[in-house]
BALOBA-1460 file (C-alpha; in Angstrom, 3 decimals):
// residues 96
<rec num="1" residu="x" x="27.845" y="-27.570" z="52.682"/>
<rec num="2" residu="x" x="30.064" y="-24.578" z="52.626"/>
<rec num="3" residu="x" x="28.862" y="-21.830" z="50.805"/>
<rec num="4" residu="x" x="30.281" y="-18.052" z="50.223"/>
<rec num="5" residu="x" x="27.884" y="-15.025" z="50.221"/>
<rec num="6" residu="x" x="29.485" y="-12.004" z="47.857"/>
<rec num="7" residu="x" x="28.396" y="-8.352" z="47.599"/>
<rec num="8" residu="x" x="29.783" y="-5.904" z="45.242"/>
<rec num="9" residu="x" x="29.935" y="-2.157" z="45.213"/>
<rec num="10" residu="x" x="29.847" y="-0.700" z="41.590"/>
<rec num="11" residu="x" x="30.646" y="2.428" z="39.548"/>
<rec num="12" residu="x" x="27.219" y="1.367" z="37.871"/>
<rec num="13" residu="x" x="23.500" y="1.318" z="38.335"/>
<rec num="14" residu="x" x="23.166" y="-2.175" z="36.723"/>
<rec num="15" residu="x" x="24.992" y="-4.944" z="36.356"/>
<rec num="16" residu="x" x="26.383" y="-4.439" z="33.002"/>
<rec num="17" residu="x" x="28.108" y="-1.110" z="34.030"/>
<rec num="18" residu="x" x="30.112" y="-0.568" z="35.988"/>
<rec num="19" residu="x" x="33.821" y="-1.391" z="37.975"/>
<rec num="20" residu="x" x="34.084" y="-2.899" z="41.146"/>
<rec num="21" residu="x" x="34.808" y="-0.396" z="44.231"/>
<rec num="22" residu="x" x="34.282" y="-2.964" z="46.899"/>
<rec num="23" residu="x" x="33.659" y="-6.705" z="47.097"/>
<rec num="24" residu="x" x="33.338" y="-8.623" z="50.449"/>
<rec num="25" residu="x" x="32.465" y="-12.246" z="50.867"/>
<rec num="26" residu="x" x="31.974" y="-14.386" z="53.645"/>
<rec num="27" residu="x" x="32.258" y="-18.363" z="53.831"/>
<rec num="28" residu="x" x="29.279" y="-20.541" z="55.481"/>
<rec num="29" residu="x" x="29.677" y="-23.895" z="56.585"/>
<rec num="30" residu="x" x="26.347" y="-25.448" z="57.296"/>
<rec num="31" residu="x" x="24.419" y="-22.501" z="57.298"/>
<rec num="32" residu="x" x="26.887" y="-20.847" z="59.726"/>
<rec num="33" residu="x" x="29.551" y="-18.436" z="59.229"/>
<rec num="34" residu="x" x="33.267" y="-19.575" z="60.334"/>
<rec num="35" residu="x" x="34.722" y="-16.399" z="60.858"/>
<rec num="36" residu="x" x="36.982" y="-16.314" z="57.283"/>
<rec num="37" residu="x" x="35.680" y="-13.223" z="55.337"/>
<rec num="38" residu="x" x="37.442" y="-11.512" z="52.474"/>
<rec num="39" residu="x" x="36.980" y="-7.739" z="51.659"/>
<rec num="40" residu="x" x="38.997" y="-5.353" z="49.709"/>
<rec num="41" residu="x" x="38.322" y="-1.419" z="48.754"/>
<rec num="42" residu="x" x="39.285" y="-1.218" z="45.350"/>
<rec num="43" residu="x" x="40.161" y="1.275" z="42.467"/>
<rec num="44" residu="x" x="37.942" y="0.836" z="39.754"/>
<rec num="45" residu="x" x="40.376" y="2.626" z="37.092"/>
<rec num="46" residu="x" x="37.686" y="5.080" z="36.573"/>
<rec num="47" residu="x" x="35.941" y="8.131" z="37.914"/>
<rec num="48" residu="x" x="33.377" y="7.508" z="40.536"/>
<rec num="49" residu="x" x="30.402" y="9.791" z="39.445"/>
<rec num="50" residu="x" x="28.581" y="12.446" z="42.115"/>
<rec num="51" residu="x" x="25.208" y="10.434" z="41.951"/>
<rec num="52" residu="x" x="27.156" y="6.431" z="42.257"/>
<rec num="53" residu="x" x="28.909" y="8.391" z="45.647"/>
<rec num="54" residu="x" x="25.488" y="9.402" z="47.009"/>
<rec num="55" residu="x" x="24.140" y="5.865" z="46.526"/>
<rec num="56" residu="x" x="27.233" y="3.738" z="48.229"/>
<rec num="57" residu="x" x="29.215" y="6.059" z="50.044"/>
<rec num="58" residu="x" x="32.161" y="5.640" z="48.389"/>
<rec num="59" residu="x" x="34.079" y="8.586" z="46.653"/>
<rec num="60" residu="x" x="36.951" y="8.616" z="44.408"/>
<rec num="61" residu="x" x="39.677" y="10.030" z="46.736"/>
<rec num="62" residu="x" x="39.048" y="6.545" z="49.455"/>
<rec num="63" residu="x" x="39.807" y="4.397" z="46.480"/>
<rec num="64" residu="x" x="42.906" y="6.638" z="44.691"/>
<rec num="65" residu="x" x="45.753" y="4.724" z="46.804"/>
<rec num="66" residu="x" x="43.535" y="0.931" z="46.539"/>
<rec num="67" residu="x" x="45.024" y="-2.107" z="44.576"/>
<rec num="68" residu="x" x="43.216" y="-2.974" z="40.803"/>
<rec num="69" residu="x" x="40.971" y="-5.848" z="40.993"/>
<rec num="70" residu="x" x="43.297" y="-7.499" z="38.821"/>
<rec num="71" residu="x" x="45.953" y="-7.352" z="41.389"/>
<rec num="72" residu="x" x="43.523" y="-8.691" z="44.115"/>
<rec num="73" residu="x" x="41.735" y="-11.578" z="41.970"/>
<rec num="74" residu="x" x="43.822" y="-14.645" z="42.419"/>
<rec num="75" residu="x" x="43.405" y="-13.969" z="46.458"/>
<rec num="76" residu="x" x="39.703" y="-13.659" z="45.642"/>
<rec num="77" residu="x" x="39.494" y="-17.483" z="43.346"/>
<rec num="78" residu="x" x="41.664" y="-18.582" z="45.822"/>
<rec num="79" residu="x" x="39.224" y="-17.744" z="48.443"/>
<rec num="80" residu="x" x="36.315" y="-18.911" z="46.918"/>
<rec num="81" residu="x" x="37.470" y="-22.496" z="45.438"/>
<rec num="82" residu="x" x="35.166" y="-24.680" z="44.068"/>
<rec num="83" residu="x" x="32.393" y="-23.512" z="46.190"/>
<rec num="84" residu="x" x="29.059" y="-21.887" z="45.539"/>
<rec num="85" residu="x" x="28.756" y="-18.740" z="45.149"/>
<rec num="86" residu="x" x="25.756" y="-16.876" z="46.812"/>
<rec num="87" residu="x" x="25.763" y="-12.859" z="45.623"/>
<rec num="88" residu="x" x="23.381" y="-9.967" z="46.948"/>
<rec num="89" residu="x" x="22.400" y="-7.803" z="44.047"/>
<rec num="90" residu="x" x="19.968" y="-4.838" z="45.145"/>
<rec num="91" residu="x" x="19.309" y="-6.173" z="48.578"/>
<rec num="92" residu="x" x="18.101" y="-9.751" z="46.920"/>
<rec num="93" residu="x" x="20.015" y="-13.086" z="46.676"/>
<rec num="94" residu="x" x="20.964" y="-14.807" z="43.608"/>
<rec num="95" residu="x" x="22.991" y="-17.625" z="43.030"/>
<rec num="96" residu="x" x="25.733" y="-18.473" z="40.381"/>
């Protein structure tokens, strides 16, 4: 069964804030990866605040010159299929 694992970086503390900074995903087959990941750095539109850069290391100048998630999304569905979708949230799994 081939699955694909997702974690996020935010410009929120919970899920229902927030713009995506960073996304990376990698595809299982089996239970074992097979080497095809997808990761992108991305410019959330917004300010990254002081506290958000403490937490995940990312500030707003290493995201000024990244694409929109808009312009990355189709690579990302396109990645992803029909699939499931496994996503880390807080160091826990949860599936979609």
């Amino acid at each position: 069964m081939r699955l694909i694992i997702l974690d996020t970086e935010t410009t929120g503390l919970s899920p229902a804030e927030g713009r995506i900074v960073e996304i990376a995903a990698v595809e299982m087959l089996d239970g074992k990866p097979t080497g095809r990941e997808f990761h992108h750095m991305l410019n959330p539109e917004c300010p990254i605040s002081e506290e958000i850069s403490e937490i995940i290391g990312i500030n707003d100048a290493m995201v000024a010159d990244k694409p929109a998630f808009a312009d990355i999304a189709q690579a990302f569905i396109d990645f992803v299929g029909d699939d499931k979708l496994w996503f880390t949230v807080r160091n826990s799994i949860k599936h979609s």
